[in-house]
N, C-alpha and C positions, 0 to 999 in steps of 0.2 A: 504494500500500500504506500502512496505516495501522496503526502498533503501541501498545498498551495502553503508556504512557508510563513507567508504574512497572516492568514487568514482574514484578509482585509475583507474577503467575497467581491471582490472585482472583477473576476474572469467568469468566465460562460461555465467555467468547472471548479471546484473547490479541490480537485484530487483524482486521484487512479488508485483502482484496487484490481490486483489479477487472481483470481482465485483458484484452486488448483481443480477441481472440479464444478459440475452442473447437480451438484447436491447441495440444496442450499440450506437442509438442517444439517448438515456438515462444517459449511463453509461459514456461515453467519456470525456464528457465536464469537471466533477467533475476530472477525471483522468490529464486532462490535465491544469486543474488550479491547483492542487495537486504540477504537475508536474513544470509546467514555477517558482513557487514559489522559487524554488531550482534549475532549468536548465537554467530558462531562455528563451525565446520563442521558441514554439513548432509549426514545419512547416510542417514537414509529418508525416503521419502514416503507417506504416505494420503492415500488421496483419493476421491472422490464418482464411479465412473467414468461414470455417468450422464450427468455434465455436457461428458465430453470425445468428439473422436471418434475417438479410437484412445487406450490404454494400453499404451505400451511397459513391457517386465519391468524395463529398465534406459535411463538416461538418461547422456550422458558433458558432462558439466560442466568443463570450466576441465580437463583431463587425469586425470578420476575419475569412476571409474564412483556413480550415486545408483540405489538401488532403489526402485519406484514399485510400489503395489501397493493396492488397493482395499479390503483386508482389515477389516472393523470400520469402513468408514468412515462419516460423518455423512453426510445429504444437504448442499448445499451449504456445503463444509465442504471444508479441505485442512490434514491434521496433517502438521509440518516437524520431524521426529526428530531432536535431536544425540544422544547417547554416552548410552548406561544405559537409554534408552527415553523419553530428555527430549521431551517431544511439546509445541508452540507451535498451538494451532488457531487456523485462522484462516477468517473466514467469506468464500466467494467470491461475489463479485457477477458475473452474469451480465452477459456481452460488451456485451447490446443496453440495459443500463438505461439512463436520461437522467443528464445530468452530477447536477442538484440531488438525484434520488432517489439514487444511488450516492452521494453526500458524504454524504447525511445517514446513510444506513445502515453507512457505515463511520465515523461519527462515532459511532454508539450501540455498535458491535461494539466497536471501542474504548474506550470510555468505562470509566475505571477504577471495578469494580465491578459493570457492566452484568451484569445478570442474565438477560437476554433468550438464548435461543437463536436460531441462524443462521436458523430455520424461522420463529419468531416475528418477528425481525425483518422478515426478507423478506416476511412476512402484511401487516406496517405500511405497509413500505414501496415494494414493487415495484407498478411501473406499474398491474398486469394487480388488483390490488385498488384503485385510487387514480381508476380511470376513473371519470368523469360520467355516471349511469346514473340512471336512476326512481327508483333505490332509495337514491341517494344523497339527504340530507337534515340539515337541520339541527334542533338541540333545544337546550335550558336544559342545563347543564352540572348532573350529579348527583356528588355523594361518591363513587361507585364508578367515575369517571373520574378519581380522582384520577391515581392512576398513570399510566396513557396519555397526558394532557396533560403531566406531569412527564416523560415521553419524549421528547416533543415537542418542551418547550423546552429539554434537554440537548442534541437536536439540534443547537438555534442556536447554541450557549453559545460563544461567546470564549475564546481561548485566554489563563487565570486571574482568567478572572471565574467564581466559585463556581458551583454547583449549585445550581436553588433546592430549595428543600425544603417540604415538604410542609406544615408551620407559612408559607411565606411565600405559599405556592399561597394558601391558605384566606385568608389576610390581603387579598388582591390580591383575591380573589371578594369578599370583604367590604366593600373599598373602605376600606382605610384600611393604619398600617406603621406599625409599633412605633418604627423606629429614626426615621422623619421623618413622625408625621401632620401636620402640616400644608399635605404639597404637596397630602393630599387632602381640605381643608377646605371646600375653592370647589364640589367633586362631590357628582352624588349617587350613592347606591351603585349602583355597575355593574350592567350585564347582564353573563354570562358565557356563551358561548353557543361546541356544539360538533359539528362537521360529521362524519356519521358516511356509513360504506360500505354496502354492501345488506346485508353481514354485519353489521352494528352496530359494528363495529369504529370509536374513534376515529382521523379522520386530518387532523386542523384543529380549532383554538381560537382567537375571539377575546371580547376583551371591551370594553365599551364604556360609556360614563358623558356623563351629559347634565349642565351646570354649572346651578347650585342655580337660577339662575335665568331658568333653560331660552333663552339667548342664544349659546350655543351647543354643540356636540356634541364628546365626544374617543374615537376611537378608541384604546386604551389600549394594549392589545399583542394582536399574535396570532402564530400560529404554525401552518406547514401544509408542515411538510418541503423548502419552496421549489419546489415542484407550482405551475403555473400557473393550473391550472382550480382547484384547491385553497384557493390564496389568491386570486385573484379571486373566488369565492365568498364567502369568508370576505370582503373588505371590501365588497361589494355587499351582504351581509346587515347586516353593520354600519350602514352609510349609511342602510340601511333603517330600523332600528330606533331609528335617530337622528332620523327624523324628517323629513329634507330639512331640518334647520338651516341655517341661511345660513351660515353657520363651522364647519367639523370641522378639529380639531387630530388629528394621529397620532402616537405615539409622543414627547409632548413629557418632557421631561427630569424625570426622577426618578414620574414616573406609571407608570411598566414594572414588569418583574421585575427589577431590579437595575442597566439600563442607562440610559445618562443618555436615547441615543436608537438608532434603527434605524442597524446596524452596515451600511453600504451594501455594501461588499467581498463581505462574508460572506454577507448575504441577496442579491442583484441582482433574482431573478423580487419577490420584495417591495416593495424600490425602485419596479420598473418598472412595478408592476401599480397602486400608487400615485400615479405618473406619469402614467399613463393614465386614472384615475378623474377628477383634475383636479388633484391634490396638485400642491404644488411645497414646494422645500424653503426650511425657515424658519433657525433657528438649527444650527448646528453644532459639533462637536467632534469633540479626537483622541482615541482612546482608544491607552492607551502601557501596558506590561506592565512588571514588573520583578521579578527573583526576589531576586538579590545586588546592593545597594546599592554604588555607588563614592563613595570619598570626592574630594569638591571642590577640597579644597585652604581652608587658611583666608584669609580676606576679610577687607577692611576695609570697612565702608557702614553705613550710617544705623542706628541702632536699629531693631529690628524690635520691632514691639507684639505682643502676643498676646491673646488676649481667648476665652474661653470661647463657644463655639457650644451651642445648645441644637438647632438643625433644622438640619443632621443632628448628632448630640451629639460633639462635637471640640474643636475650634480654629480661629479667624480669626485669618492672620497678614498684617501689612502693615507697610510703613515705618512708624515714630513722627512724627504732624502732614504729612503729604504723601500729601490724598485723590490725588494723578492714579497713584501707585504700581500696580506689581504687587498683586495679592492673592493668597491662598492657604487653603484650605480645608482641615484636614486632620480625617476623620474619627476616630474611635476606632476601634483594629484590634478586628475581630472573626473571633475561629478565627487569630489567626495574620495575617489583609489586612486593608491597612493602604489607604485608600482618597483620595488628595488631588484636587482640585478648583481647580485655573488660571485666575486671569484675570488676563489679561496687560493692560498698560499701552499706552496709543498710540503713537504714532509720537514722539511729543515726549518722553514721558515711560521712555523704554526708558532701559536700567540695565543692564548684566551684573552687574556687580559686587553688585547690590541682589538680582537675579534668582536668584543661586547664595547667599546669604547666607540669603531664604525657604525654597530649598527644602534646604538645611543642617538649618536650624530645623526645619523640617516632618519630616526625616529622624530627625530625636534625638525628637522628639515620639512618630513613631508605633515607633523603635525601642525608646523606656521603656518604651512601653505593648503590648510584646511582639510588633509585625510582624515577620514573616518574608516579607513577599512586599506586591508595593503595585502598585496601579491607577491610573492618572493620566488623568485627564479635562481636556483642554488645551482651553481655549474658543476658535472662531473657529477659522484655520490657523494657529499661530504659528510663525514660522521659527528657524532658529540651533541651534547645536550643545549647548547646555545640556543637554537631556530623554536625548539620547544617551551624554552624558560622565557623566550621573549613574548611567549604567545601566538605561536605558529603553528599550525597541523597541514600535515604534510596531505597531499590531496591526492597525487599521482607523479608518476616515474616518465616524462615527456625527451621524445628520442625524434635526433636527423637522421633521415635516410641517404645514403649512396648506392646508386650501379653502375658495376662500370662493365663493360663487355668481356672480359673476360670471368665475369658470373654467370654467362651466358653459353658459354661457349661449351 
């Protein structure tokens, strides 16, 4: 089960529950201790009877009777009533979907703000529209897909890395980014290309960009609900359109929507189907989440220098006169995230004391300039308690890809 994080009740959905069977004195009771845990007592139910195979009039819960009743309800849809006629809907994913399409479709039902209905979503996302047919195909990505690929990649999205929007969509088709062009100076402007169903429905985006001086190819980002046949298409289109370059890069660092690289956790059919192609992985990082900041404690170490960043526009922070140091990136918050960038020092040159002093510095930085919430992008695997004592939880393990042709061969 999956609930709208805010519970402001703004979206067309309050949630997603997938349940494991079409027994619903089976499957209820879990759903509704789930639920009081966070609602607070639950006295009716609506529900879709269509989807179950029997509707009892009443259900007896924990020593109380709950009324269940079909009345008004949605198709794949189950409203959970407390006191006054307070109704939570929440959209049900059927028993038999696969793990990837059930996450992603309870990730849009949730999605604070999602406007999509239980109908519409499940048109996106269930299996029975998503199969490999004649009539599946791919095209140039138009303006009136805006939308549907901004679904797409809310799907993927990390838990507190932003939404992109619609201003960043167009930037990324463009092949360039306001806050840092020049990680796209080396490209040329992308292909954007997007794989539609027999009903023309968008259900896969990727795009792709060849380096100015056509040595080699970068798959840039895509996105296909984590569907197997879905993204395997999408990067064998890709490879195509690249040309059989002797080098394709995938998802390298800061050429995405907003991620340094492919969150591995998060996407796996991704990972794997890159894996398969001939990818292996190149560079890596952690991505670490943080909403409330702890304080460190104060420190005594080396001066820290600070120096103005123009790509991405922030701050470079490091020891004063001691290149082997830690370093530290921190950009300009924007909306509120506050975005820092790690690279840590070798084995020789490791510091606590230097370590918690940066990211002090980094903290007062992006908290003048108004952060309420920060992103941490840790280079490499770095170990040690720091990331955690500051108030960080690590979120996922995000990796560049390289091919080069002799993976191929």
């Amino acid at each position: 089960m999956f609930l709208e994080p805010t519970l402001t009740r703004d979206g067309a959905l309050d949630g997603a529950w997938w349940p494991y069977s079409t027994d619903l004195q089976r499957e209820l009771p879990a759903l509704i201790r789930l639920l009081q845990d966070r609602l607070g007592p639950i006295l009716r139910v609506r529900l879709d009877v269509a989807a179950w195979d029997a509707i009892p009039v009443h259900l007896f819960v924990d020593g109380r009777f709950l009324r269940v009743s079909g009345l008004s309800a949605t198709p794949n849809t189950i409203r959970m009533i407390r006191g006054n006629q307070d109704g939570f809907l929440l959209l049900v994913i059927p028993p038999d979907t696969t793990d990837p399409v059930a996450t992603a479709a309870m990730r849009t039902a949730a999605r604070t703000g999602n406007t999509l209905s239980a109908g519409e979503i499940l048109a996106h996302c269930h299996p029975a529209s998503l199969r490999d047919s004649p009539g599946t195909r791919m095209r140039r990505y138009r303006d009136s897909d805006q939308a549907a690929v901004l679904s797409l990649v809310d799907a993927d999205r990390l838990p507190g890395q932003p939404a992109c929007t619609p201003a960043e969509l167009d930037q990324a088709i463009a092949g360039t980014c306001r806050r840092d062009p020049a990680s796209w100076a080396d490209l040329r402007r992308p292909g954007t290309d997007v794989m539609v169903d027999p009903d023309g429905r968008v259900i896969g985006a990727v795009s792709h960009a060849l380096h100015r001086n056509d040595s080699s190819g970068h798959i840039l980002w895509l996105h296909g609900l984590e569907i197997v046949s879905v993204v395997e298409a999408l990067v064998s289109h890709a490879l195509r359109e690249l040309g059989g370059r002797p080098t394709v890069h995938a998802f390298t660092a800061a050429l995405g929507l907003g991620l340094a690289a492919l969150p591995t956790s998060h996407r796996p059919v991704t990972k794997k189907v890159l894996e398969h192609a001939g990818f292996s992985g190149r560079d890596t990082w952690r991505y670490l989440h943080r909403v409330v900041s702890r304080d460190l404690g104060r420190t005594e170490s080396p001066p820290i220098e600070v120096v103005r960043s123009e790509a991405p526009p922030g701050w470079w922070l490091k020891a004063k006169d001691d290149d082997g140091s830690p370093e530290l990136v921190a950009q300009e918050p924007l909306d509120g995230l506050g975005v820092l960038w790690w690279f840590g020092a070798d084995a020789r040159h490791t510091d606590e004391t230097l370590e918690r002093a940066l990211l002090q510095e980094a903290d007062r930085l992006l908290r003048d300039h108004g952060a309420s919430e920060t992103i941490l992008y840790a280079a490499g695997d770095p170990a040690g308690p720091l990331f955690g004592a500051a108030g960080f939880t690590p979120v996922d393990h995000l990796v560049s890809y390289v091919r080069r042709a002799a993976a191929t061969s």
